[in-house]
C-alpha positions as CSV (number, residue, x, y, z in Angstrom):
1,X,190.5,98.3,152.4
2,X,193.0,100.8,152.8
3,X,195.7,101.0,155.4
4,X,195.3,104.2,156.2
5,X,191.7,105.1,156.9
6,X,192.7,108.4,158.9
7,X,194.5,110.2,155.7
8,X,191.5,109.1,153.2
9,X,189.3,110.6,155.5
10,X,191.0,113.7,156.1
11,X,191.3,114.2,152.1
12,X,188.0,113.2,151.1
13,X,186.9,116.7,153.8
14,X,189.4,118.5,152.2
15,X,188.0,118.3,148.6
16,X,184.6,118.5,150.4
17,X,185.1,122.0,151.7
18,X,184.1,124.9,149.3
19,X,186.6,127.7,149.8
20,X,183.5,129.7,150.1
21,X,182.3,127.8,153.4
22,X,185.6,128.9,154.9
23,X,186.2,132.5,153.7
24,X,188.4,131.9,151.0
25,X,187.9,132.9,147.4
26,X,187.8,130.1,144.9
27,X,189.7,132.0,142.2
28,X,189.7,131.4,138.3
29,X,192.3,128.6,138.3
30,X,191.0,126.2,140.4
31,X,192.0,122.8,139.4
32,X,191.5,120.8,143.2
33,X,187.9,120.2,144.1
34,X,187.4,121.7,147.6
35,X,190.7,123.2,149.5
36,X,193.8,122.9,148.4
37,X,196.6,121.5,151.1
38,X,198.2,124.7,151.5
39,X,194.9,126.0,152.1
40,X,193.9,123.6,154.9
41,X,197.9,123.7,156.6
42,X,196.9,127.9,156.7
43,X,194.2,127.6,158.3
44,X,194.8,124.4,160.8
45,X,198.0,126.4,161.1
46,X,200.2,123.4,160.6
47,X,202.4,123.3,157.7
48,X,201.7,122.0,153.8
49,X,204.5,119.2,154.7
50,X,203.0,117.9,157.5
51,X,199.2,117.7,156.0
52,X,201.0,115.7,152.9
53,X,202.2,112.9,155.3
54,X,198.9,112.8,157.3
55,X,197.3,112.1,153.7
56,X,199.7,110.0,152.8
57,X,199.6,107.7,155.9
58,X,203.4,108.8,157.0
59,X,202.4,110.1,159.9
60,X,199.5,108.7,161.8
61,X,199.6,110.4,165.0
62,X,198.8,114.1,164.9
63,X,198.8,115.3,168.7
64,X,195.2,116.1,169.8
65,X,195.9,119.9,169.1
66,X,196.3,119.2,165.4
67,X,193.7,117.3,165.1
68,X,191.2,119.6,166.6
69,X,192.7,122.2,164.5
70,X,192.4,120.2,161.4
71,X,188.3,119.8,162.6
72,X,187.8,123.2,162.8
73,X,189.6,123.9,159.8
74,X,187.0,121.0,157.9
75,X,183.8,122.3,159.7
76,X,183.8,118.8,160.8
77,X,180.7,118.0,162.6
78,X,180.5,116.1,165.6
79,X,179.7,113.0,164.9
80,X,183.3,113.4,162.2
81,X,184.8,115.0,165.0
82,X,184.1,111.4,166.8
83,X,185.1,109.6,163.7
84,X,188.3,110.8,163.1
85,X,189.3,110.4,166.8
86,X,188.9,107.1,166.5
87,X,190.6,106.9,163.2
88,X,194.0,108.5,165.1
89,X,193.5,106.6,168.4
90,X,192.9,103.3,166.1
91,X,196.0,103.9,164.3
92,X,198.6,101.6,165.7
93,X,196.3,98.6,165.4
94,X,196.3,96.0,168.5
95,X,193.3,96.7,170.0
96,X,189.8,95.8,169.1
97,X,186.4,97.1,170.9
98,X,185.0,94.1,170.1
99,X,187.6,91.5,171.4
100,X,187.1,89.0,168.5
101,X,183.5,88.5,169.8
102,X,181.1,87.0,167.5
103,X,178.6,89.5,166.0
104,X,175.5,89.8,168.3
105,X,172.9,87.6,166.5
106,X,170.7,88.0,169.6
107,X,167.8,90.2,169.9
108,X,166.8,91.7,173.0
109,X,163.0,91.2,174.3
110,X,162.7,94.8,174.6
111,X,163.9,95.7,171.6
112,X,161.6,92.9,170.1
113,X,158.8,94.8,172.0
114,X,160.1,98.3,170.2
115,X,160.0,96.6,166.6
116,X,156.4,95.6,167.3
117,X,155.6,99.4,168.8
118,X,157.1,100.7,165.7
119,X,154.2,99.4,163.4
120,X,153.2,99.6,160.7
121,X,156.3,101.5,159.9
122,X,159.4,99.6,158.0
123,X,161.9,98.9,160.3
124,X,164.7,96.7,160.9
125,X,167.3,95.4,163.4
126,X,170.9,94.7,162.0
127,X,174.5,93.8,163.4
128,X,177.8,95.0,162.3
129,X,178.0,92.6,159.2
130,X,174.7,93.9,157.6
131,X,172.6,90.4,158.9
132,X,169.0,91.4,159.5
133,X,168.0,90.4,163.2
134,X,164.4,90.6,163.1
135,X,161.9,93.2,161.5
136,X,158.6,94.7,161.6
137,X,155.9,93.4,159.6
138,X,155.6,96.7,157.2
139,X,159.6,95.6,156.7
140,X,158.7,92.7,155.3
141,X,155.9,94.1,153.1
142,X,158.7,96.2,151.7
143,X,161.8,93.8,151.5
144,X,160.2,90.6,151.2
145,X,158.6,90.9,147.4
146,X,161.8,92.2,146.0
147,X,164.4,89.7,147.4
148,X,166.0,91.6,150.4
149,X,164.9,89.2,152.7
150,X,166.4,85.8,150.7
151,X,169.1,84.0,152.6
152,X,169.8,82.9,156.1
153,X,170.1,85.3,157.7
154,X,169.3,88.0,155.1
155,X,172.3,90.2,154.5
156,X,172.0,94.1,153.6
157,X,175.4,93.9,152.0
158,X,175.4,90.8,150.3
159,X,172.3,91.7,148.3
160,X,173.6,94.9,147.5
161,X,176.9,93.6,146.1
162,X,175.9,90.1,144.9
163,X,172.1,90.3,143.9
164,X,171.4,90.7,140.2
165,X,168.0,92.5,141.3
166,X,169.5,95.2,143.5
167,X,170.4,97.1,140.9
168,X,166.6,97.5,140.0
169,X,165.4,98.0,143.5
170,X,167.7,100.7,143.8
171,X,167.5,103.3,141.5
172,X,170.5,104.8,143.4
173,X,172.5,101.6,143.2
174,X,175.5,104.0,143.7
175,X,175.1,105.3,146.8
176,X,173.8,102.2,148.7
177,X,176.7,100.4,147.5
178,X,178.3,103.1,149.1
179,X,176.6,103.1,152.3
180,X,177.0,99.7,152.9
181,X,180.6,99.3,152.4
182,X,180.8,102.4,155.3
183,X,178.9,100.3,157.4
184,X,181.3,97.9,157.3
185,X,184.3,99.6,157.5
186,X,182.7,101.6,160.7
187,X,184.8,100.6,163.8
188,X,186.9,97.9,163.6
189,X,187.0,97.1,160.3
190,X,188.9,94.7,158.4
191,X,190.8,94.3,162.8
192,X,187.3,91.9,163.6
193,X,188.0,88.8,161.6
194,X,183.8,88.5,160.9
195,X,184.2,91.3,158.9
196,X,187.3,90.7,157.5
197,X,185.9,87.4,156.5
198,X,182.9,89.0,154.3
199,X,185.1,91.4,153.0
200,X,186.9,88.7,151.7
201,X,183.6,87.2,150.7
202,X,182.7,90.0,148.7
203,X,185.7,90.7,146.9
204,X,185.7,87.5,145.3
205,X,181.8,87.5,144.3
206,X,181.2,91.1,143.5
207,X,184.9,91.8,142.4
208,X,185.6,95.5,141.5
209,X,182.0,97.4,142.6
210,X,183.1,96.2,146.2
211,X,186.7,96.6,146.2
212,X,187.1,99.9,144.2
213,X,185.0,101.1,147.3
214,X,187.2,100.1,150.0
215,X,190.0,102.2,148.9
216,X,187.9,105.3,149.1
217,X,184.8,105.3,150.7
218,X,184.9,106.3,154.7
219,X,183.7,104.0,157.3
220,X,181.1,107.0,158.5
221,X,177.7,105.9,157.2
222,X,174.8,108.8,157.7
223,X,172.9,108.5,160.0
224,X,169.8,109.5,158.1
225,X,168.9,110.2,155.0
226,X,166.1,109.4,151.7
227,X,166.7,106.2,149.8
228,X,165.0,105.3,146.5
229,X,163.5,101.8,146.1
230,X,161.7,99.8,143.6
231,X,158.7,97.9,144.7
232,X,156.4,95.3,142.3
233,X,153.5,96.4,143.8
234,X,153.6,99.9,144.2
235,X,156.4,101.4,141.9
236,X,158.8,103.8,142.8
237,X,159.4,104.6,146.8
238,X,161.1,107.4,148.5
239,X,161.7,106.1,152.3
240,X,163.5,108.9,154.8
241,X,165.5,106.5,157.0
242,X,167.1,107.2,160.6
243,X,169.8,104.6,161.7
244,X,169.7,104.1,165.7
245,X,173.0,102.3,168.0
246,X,172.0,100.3,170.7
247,X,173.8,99.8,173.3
248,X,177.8,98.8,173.1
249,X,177.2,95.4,174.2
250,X,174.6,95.1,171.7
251,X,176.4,95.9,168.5
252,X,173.4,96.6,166.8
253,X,171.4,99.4,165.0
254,X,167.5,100.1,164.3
255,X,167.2,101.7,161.0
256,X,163.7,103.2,160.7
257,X,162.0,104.0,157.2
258,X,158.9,106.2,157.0
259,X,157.8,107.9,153.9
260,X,159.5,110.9,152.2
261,X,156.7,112.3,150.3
262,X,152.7,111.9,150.1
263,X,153.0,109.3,147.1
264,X,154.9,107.2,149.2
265,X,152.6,107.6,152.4
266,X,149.8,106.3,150.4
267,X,151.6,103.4,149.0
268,X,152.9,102.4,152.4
269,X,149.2,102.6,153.1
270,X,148.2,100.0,150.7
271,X,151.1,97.8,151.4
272,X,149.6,97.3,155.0
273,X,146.1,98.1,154.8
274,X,145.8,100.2,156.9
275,X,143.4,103.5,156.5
276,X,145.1,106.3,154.7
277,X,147.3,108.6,156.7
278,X,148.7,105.5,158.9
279,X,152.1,106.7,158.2
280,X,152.2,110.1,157.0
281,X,155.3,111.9,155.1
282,X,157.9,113.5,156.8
283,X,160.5,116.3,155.6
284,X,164.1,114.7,155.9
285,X,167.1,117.0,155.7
């Protein structure tokens, strides 16, 4: 994981940004994808020095004026806005929001309650290390034929990384691999020895896919989004997500799956046997 999660971050918005999404040509010698540093230190109106050693981890305090310059340079939304606060706050190390605490591994009544509401759709409660909690039963029609559900508890990222089926379940192995290692690299990181101790986990077993992504993937899943999945029953599956917090003092998410597209709606359909238009398809962004 790197050691400097607040000058990855910062670059990998840098090469994000066309120059076109900031008013700047892109010219005919482009070599850098996105903005180049001098680019960025014009228009955060810092200097090209001082963006280097924010990059480069030799500085890791940029006064709350820079920093809010460098977001508006970045178009940074507000949940990266959030992020990256965090990043420079969090940059001294000795202080962990979680204390060393245990991950939660307990599930709330109500939220048991909101699971069951949330039939038939695919849905599932999971802590900071990936484990899934509890589920809804259309969940388990989904995850439970091809594997996801194996192991005690079932674990999101250890399927992903360690699973010889993932790689057929998810067409875009890629970007779940992704995904997941942002999940765990969200908040404290390799700071809460539980995580620390899977990261470890996973670099031994999955070797190079897991550790190549530490060094440059942000701890910022999204939020929402369409994933690809493989069922044995009903083929190909294209599930919009959203990804819900609970509470702090939870330390857990909900991540909801409905269906992206009519084909899917209809296979969901089957899968639970429920009349057709049970879920119905919704446009994600």
């Amino acid at each position: 994981m790197s050691d400097n999660e607040l000058g990855l971050f910062l670059r990998l918005r840098r090469e994000a940004v066309a120059p076109a999404q900031v008013g700047l040509p892109a010219g005919p010698r482009r070599r850098t994808p996105g903005l180049r540093r001098a680019e960025l230190a014009t228009l955060a109106g810092v200097s090209v020095e001082y963006v280097t050693r924010l990059e480069q981890g030799r500085d890791r305090r940029p006064s709350a004026e820079v920093l809010s310059a460098l977001a508006d340079a970045l178009r940074l939304t507000t949940g990266e806005r959030v992020h990256v606060h965090r990043l420079a706050k969090g940059a001294g190390g000795g202080f962990s929001c979680t204390g060393g605490a245990a991950p939660n591994r307990a599930v709330r009544p109500t939220v048991r309650a909101l699971l069951d509401r949330l039939e038939p759709a695919p849905a599932v409660l999971v802590n900071r290390l990936g484990e899934m909690l509890a589920r809804t039963e259309g969940y388990r029609r989904l995850a439970g034929p091809v594997g996801l559900l194996d192991g005690v508890p079932p674990s999101l990222a250890r399927f992903v990384f360690t699973d010889p089926r993932a790689r057929a379940v998810y067409p875009d192995w890629e970007h779940v691999a992704d995904e997941q290692v942002a999940a765990l690299k969200q908040g404290p990181g390799r700071s809460d020895p539980h995580v620390a101790a899977l990261m470890d986990e996973l670099t031994v077993s999955a070797g190079a896919d897991f550790t190549g992504r530490l060094d440059r993937v942000p701890g910022l899943p999204r939020p929402s989004g369409v994933t690809r999945m493989v069922h044995p029953a009903t083929g190909e599956l294209r599930l919009a997500y959203e990804m819900l917090e609970l509470a702090a003092d939870d330390d857990q998410r909900l991540v909801v799956h409905l269906p992206a597209d009519e084909a899917t709606s209809a296979a969901l359909d089957r899968l639970s046997g429920r009349r057709p238009g049970a879920l119905r398809a919704v446009r994600a962004r």
